[in-house]
N, C-alpha and C positions, 0 to 999 in steps of 0.2 A: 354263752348267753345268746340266746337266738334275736336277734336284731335284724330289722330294716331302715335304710339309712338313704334317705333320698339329696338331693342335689339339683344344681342346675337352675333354680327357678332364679328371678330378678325382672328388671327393668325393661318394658317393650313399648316402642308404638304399635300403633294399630296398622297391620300388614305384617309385622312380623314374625320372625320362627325363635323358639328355645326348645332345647330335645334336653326334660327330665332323666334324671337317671337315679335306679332305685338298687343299693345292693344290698345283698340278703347275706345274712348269716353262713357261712357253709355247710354248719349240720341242715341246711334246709334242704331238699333232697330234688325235687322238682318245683320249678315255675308255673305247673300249672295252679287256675285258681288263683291265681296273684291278679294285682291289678290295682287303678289310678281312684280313687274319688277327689272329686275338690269339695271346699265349703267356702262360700262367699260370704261376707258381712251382711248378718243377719239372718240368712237361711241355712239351709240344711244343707249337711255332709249329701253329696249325691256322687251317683259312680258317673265315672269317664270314659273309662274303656278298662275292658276285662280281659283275660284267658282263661275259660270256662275250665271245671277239671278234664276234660278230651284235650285241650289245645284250642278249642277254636275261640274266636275274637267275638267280644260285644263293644258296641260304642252305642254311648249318648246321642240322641238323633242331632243332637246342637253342635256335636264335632266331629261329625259323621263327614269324609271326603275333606277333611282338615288335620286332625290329629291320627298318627300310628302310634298304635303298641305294639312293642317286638323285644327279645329280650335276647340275651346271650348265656346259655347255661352252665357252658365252661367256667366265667367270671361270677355267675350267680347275680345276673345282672337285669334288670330290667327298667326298658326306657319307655318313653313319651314324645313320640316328634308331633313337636306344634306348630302348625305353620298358619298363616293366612289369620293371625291373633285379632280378637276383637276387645271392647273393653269392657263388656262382659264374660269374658274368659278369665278375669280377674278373681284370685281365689289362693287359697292357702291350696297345695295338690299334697295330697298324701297317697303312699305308697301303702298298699293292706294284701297279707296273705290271712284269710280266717281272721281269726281273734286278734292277729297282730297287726300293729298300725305303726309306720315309720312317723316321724317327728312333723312333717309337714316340711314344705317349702314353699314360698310365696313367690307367687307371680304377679305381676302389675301388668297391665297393658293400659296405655297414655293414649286418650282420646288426639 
């Protein structure tokens, strides 16, 4: 069964770090095209940070020189470092390749 199975999210002040972490199924072949969106209470699913199909990085202007995306392909792995948390970085973060959406993981960040 091809799955995405994220981790990592919980409880932060503001200033904070938590590094997501998202694994993929094995039959999954490549990370590229993989990538982070959140959705906050109330609005809409948006993206965070991507790996285009080439490899290269997109981010959100909002966590732009705060958050990396980087993966490891050996483990079939892909993370999230967040750092410098605000308390609108608050949001359910899901992992998505294409059509596939991991289950979400919650993050709080405490004013």
């Amino acid at each position: 069964q091809v799955q995405l199975v994220e981790s990592g999210g919980g409880l932060v002040q503001t200033g904070g770090s938590l590094r997501l972490s998202c694994a993929a199924s094995a039959i999954i072949s490549s990370l590229n095209g993989m990538g982070w969106y959140r959705q906050a209470p109330g609005k809409q699913r948006e993206l965070v940070a991507r790996f285009s199909l080439t490899g290269s990085t997109n981010y959100a202007d909002s966590v732009k020189g705060r958050f990396t995306i980087s993966r490891d392909n050996a483990k079939k792995t892909l993370y999230l470092q967040m750092n410098s948390l605000k308390p609108e970085d608050t949001a359910v973060y899901y992992c998505n390749r294409f059509a596939l959406w991991g289950q979400g993981t919650l993050v709080t960040v405490s004013s």
